[in-house]
N, C-alpha and C positions, 0 to 999 in steps of 0.2 A: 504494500500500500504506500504511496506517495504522499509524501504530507508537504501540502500547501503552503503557501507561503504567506505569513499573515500580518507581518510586519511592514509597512509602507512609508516612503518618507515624501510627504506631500512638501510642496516646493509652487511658490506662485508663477506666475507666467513672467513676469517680469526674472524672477531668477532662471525660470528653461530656459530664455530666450537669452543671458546673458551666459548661459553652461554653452549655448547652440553655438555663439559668435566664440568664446572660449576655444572650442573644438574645430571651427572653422580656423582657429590661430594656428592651433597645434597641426592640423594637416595641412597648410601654407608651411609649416617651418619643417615639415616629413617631407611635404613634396617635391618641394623648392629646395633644396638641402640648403637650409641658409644656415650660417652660425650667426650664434647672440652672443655679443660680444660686451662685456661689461669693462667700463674703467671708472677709476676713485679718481677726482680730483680733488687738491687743499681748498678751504675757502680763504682761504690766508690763515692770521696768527692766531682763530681761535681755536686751531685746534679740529675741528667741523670739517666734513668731507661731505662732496656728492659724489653720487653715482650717476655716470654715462650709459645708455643702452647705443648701441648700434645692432644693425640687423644686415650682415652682409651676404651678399651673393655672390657666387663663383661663376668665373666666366672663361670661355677658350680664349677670346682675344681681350688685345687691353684697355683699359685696366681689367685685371683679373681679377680683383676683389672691388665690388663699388655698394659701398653702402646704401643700401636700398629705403633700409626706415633709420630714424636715429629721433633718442626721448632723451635730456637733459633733467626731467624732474624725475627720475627711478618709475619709469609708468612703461614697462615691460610692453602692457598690453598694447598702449599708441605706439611705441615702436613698431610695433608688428602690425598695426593698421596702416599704421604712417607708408608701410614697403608692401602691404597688399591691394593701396590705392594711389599706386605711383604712376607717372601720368604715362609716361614710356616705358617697354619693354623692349629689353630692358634697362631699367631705369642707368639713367647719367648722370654722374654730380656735374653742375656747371664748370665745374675746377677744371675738367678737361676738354681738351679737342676732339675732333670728330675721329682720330687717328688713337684714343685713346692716350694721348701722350699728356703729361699737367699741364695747362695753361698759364701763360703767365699774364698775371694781371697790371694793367699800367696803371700808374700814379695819377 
């Protein structure tokens, strides 16, 4: 005899729909093989650091790593919006040329 299952964990529509876009994160960063790349910056002397996200993609030609999403306030999840609603694919930082090479900016 199989016994039921009788425990549920009811959850409002506003949290499904924020678990649904969640899951949509994690299979953009499975399918896209991006890495999430975290750095600590100082805030100066007191001592206080932030956290950097970047969201890079890999690519055959160059640049071969361009950062796709990038969040300055520790917000993992804009990150990963930021580089799943990037306007080209795929996406360019303006830093470079059409040749992939840095641009250099004039004064």
């Amino acid at each position: 005899m199989s016994k039921k299952k009788t425990h549920f964990t009811i959850v409002s529509s506003a949290e499904l729909e924020e678990l649904r876009r969640d899951r949509e994160r994690l299979n953009a960063l499975e399918s896209c093989c991006w890495d999430v790349r975290f750095d600590s910056h100082s805030n100066g002397m007191d001592g206080d650091y932030s956290i950097s996200i970047e969201i890079i993609g890999h690519y055959e030609g160059k640049p071969h790593e361009r950062v796709m999403g990038e969040n300055y306030n520790e917000n993992l999840r804009a990150a990963i919006d930021q580089a799943l609603t990037a306007e080209a694919y795929p996406p360019e930082r303006p830093e470079y040329d059409q040749y992939g090479n840095p641009e250099r900016r004039r004064a």
